[in-house]
PADO-290053 format. One record per residue (C-alpha): z, x, y; residue number from 1. Coordinates in steps of 0.5 Angstrom, whole numbers, always signed. Each point is the difference from the previous one (the first is absolute). Layout:
% residues N
+-------+-------+-------+-----+
|    up |  east | north |   n |
+-------+-------+-------+-----+
|     Z |     X |     Y | NUM |
...
+-------+-------+-------+-----+
***
This chain:
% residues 217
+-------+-------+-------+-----+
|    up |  east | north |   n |
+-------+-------+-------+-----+
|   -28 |   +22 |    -1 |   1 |
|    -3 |    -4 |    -6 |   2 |
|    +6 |    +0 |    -6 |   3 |
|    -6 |    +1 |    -6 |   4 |
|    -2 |    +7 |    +5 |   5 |
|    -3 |    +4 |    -6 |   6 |
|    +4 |    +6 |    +3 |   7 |
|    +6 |    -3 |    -4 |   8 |
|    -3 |    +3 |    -7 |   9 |
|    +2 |    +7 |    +2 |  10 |
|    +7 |    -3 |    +1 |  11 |
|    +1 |    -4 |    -7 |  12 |
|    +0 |    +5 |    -6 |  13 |
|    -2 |    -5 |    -4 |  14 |
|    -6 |    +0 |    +1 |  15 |
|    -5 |    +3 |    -4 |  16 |
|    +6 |    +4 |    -5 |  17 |
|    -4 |    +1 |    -6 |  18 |
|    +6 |    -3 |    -4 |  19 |
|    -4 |    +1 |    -7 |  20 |
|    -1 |    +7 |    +1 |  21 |
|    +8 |    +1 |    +2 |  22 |
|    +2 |    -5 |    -6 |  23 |
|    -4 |    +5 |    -5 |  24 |
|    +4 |    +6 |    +4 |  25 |
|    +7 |    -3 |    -2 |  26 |
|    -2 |    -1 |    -7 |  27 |
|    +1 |    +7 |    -1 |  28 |
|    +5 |    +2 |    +5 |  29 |
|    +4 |    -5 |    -1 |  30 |
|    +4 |    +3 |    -6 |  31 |
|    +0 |    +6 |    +3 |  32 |
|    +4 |    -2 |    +5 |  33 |
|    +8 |    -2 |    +1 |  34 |
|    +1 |    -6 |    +4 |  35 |
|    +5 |    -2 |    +5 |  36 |
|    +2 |    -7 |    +4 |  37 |
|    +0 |    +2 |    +8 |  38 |
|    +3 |    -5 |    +5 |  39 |
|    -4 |    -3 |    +7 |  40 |
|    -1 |    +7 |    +4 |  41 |
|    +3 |    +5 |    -3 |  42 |
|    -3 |    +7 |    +1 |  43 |
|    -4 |    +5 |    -6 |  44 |
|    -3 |    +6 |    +0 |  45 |
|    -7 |    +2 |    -3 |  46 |
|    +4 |    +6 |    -3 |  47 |
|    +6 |    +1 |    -4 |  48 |
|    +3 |    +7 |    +1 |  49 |
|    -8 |    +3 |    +2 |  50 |
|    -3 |    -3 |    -5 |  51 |
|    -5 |    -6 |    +3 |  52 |
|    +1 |    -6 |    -4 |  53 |
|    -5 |    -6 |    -1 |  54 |
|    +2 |    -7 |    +1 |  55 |
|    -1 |    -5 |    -4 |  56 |
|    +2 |    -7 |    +5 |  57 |
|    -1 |    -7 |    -7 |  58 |
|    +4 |    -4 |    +4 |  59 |
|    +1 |    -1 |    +9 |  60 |
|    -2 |    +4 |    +6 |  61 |
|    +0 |    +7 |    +3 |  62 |
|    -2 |    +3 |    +6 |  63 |
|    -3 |    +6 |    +1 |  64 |
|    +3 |    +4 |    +5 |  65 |
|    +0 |    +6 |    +4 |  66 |
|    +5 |    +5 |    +1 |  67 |
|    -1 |    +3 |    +7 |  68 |
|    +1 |    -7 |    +3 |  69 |
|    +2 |    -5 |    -5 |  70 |
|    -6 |    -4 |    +2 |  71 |
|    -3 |    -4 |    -6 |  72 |
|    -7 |    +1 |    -2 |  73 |
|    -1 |    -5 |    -5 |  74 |
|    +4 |    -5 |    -5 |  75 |
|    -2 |    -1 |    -7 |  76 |
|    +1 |    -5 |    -5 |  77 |
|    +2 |    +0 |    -8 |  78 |
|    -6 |    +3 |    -3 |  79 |
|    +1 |    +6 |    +3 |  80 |
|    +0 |    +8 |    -1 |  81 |
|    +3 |    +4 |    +6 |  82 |
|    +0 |    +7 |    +0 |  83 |
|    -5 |    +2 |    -4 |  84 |
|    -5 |    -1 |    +7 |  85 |
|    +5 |    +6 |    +4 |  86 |
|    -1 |    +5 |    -7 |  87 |
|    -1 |    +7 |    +2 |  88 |
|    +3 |    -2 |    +8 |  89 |
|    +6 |    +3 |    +3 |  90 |
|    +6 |    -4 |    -3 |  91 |
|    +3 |    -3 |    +6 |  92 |
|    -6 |    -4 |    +3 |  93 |
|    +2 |    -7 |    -2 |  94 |
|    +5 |    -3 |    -3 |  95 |
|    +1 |    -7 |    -3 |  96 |
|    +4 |    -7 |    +3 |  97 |
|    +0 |    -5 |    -4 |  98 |
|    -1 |    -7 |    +3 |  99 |
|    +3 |    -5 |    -5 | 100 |
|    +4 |    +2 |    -6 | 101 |
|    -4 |    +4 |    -5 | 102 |
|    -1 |    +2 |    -7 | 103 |
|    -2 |    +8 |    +0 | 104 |
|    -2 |    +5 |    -5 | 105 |
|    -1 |    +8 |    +2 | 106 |
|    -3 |    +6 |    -4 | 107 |
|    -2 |    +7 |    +2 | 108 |
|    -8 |    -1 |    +3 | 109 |
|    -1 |    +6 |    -3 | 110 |
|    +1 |    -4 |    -7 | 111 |
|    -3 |    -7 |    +2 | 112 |
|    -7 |    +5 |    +3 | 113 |
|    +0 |    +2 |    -8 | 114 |
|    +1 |    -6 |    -3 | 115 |
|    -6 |    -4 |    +4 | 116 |
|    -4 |    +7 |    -2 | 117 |
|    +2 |    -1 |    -7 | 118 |
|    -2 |    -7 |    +0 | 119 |
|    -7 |    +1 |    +3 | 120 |
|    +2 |    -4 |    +6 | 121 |
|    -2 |    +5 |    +6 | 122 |
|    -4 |    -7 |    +1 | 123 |
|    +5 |    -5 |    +2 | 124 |
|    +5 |    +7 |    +3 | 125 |
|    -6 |    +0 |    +5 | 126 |
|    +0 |    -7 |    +2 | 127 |
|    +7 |    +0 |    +2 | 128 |
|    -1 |    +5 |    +4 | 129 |
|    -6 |    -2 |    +3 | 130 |
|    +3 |    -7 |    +2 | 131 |
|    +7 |    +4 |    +3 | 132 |
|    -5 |    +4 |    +4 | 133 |
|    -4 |    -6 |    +3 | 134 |
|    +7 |    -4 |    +2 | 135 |
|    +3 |    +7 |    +3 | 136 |
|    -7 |    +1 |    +4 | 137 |
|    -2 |    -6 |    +1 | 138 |
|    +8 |    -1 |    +4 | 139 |
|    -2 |    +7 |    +4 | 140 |
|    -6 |    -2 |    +2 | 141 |
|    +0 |    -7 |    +2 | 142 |
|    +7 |    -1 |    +4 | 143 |
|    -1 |    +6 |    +5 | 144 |
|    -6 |    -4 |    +2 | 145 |
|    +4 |    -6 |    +2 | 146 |
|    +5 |    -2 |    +6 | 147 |
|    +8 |    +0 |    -2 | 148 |
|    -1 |    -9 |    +1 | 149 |
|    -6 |    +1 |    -4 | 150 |
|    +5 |    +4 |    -6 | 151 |
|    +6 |    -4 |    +1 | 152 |
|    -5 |    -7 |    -2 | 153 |
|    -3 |    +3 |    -6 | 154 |
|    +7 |    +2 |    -3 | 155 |
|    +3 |    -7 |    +3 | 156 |
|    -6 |    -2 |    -6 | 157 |
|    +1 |    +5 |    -5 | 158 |
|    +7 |    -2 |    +0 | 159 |
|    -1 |    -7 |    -1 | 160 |
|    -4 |    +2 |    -6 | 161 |
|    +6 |    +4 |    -4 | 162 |
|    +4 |    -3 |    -4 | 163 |
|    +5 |    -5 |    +0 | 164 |
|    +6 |    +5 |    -1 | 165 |
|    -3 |    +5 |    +6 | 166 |
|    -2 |    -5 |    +6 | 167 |
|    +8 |    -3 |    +0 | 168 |
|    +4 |    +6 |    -2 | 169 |
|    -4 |    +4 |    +6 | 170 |
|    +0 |    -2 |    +8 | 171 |
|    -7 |    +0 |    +2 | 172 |
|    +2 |    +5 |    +5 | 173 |
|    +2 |    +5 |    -5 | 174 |
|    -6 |    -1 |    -4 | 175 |
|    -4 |    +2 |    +6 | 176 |
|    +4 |    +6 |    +3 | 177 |
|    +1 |    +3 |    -7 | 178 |
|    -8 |    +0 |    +0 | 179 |
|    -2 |    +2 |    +6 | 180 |
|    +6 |    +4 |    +4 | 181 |
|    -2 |    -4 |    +5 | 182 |
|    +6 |    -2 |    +6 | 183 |
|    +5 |    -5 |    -1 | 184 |
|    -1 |    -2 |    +8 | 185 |
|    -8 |    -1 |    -2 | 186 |
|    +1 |    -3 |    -7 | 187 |
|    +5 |    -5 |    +2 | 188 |
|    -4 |    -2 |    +6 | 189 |
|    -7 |    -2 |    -4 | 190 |
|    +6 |    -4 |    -5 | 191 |
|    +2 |    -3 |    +5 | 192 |
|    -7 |    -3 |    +5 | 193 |
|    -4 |    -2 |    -7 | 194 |
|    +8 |    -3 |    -2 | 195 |
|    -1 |    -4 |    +6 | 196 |
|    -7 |    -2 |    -1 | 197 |
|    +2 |    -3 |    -5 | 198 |
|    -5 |    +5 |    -4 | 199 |
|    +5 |    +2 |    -6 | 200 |
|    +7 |    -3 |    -2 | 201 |
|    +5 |    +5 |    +0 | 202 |
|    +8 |    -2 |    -2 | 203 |
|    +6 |    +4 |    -1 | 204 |
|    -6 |    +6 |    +2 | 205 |
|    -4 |    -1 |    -8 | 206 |
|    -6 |    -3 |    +2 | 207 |
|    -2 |    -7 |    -2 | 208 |
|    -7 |    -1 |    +1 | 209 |
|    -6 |    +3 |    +4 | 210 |
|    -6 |    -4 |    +3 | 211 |
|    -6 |    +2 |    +4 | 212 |
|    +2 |    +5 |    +4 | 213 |
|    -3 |    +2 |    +7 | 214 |
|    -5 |    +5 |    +0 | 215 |
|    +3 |    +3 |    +7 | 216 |
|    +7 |    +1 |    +2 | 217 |
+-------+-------+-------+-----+
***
């Protein structure tokens, strides 16, 4: 498996974000926000004693994550809105873990959907919304097309591309499990051949570096 294979881009969420259009959005909701530091995983709802809440991630990581299974659907990076693509949605379908330490603010949707109508900027709103729904589509199509090997080596090469504070604090096989639910056994055993071919270099379970991978395992 080729490491440039153009099926990693659904995988890295930074790929076409339309930070201009969020930065525009932040301007405005910003001061209506209050702003909290949140340490490396910690868990917060998208709602706050059931009203939905809008996020405002300026500083780090967070995964998008659902409730039923725990499963991560997505990580963002700092510019990014959160919650405001789920307005209207039941309550609890997703939450948020933050992957590094963060600086987050909240205010009611209901209020920043007001803000963004008042301020003309339904453009930009769109935009952010159409760029959450290519990432989340384009995941849902592409990895029930591929064999578990096949997933197991694009996570390997989406983790090589997180931040520096997110590859060494996360085993390469809690990354993948967490985005897959795939067996521990099964997970663990495509570490370990790829490890052997000397294909990726893991050290104390954090991965070090990936290769050319093998298109077959």
């Amino acid at each position: 498996m080729n490491s440039d294979n153009d099926k990693t881009t659904y995988l890295q969420a930074r790929e076409g974000k339309p930070t201009e259009h969020i930065n525009k959005l932040m301007e405005v909701l910003a001061p209506l926000a209050t702003f909290k530091s949140y340490k490396q995983y910690r868990t917060i709802q998208l709602t706050d004693k059931s009203v939905q809440l809008c996020l405002l991630l300026t500083e780090g990581s967070a995964s998008i994550c659902r409730h039923k299974d725990g499963m991560i659907l997505t990580n963002m990076y700092a510019p990014a809105i959160l919650g405001i693509a789920t307005f209207n949605m039941r309550e609890d379908e997703f939450f948020i873990r933050t992957e590094t330490n963060v600086m987050l603010g909240s205010l009611p949707v209901e209020l920043a959907v007001d803000s963004i109508r008042q301020n003309d900027l339904l453009l930009e709103l769109i935009n952010l919304q159409a760029y959450y729904i290519r990432v989340l589509g384009e995941r849902e199509f592409n990895l029930p097309g591929i064999s578990i090997y096949e997933s197991i080596c694009l996570h390997l090469l989406q983790l090589m591309h997180e931040p520096e504070g997110i590859r060494q604090n996360t085993s390469a096989y809690t990354y993948i499990q967490e985005r897959t639910n795939f067996s521990r056994s099964r997970i663990m055993n495509i570490l370990s051949a790829l490890k052997q071919g000397g294909y990726i270099k893991i050290e104390n379970g954090k991965l070090q570096h990936v290769g050319k991978l093998p298109e077959r395992f």
